[in-house]
N, C-alpha and C positions, 0 to 999 in steps of 0.2 A: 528708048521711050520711058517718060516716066511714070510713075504710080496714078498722079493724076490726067494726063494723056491716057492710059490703058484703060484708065474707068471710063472719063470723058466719051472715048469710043466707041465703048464695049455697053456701058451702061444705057438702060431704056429710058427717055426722056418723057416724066410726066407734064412738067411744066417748065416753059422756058419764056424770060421774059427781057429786058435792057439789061439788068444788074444780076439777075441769079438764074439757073438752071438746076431745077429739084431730078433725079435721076435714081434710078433702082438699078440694081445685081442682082443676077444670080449667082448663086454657090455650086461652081461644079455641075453648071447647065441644069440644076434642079429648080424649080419655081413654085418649093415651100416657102411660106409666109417665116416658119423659125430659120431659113436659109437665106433670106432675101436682106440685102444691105439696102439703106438708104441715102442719098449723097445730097447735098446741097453746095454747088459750086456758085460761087461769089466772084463776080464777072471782075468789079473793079480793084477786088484787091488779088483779084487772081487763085481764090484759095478755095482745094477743095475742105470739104465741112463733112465726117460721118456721124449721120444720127446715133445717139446712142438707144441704149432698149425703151427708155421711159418715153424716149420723144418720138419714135416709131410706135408705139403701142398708142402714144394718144395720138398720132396721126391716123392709123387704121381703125381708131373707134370712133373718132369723128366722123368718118370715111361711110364705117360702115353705120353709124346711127342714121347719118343723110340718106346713106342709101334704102335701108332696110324700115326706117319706121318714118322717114319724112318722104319718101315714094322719089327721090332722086336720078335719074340715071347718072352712071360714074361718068359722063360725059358732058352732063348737065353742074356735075358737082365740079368739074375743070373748069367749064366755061361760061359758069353764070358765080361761081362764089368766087371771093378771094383766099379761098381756106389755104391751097398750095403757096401762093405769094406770101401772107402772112408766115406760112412756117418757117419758108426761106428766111424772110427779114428777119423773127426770130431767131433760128439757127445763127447764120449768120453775127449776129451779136448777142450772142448770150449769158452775157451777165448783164444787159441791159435792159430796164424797164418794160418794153414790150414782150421780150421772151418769156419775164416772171408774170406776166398780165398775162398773157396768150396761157401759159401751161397752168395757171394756178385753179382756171376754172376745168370744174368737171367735162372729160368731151363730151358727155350726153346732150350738156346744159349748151357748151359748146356749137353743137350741132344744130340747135335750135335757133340759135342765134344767125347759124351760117344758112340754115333754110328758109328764114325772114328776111336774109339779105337776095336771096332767089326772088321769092313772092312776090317783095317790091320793086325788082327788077321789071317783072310780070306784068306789074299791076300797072306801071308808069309805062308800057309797049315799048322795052327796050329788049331788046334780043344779046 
């Protein structure tokens, strides 16, 4: 089995879509935040992708600003934002245009953006 097989497996699936599958670790069955890996597998080129610390850290601040001051639930934030998609495509290709757009704004500012894209969802009765 390979590296990317064991993860594939083993890793808990946040989002999964045609082209990517966003995926978490634990470390030694521990499920600390500084222990936890983050995986972005890219269906068509076959490749797994580890986040590195800066791109985990603004995924969990985005994460938690939705959740914590725009009233989100983490289940709300799966399935009414594109905040998980967006990372993958960034991840995914990152030295390209949208990775530097995605990461260059602040996640608070971030956040705000991803909770307007909720609202309007709302607002228009789409679920």
């Amino acid at each position: 089995m390979t590296k990317t097989e064991a993860i594939l497996n083993k890793g808990q699936p946040l989002f999964e879509d045609n082209s990517y599958i966003l995926l978490w670790t634990k470390f030694l069955g521990l499920g600390l935040l500084a222990f936890t890996s983050y995986y972005v597998y890219d269906k068509q080129k076959k490749l797994l992708i580890k986040l590195n610390g800066r791109e985990k850290t603004y995924l969990m601040g985005v994460s938690y600003y939705l959740t914590n001051q725009h009233g989100l639930s983490p289940r709300a934030v799966i399935e009414n934002t594109s905040l998980f998609k967006d990372i993958c495509r960034a991840i995914a290709d990152r030295k390209g245009g949208f990775y530097q757009n995605l990461f260059s704004e602040k996640s608070k500012d971030q956040a705000k953006n991803y909770a307007a894209q909720t609202y309007r969802k709302h607002k228009n009765g789409k679920d």
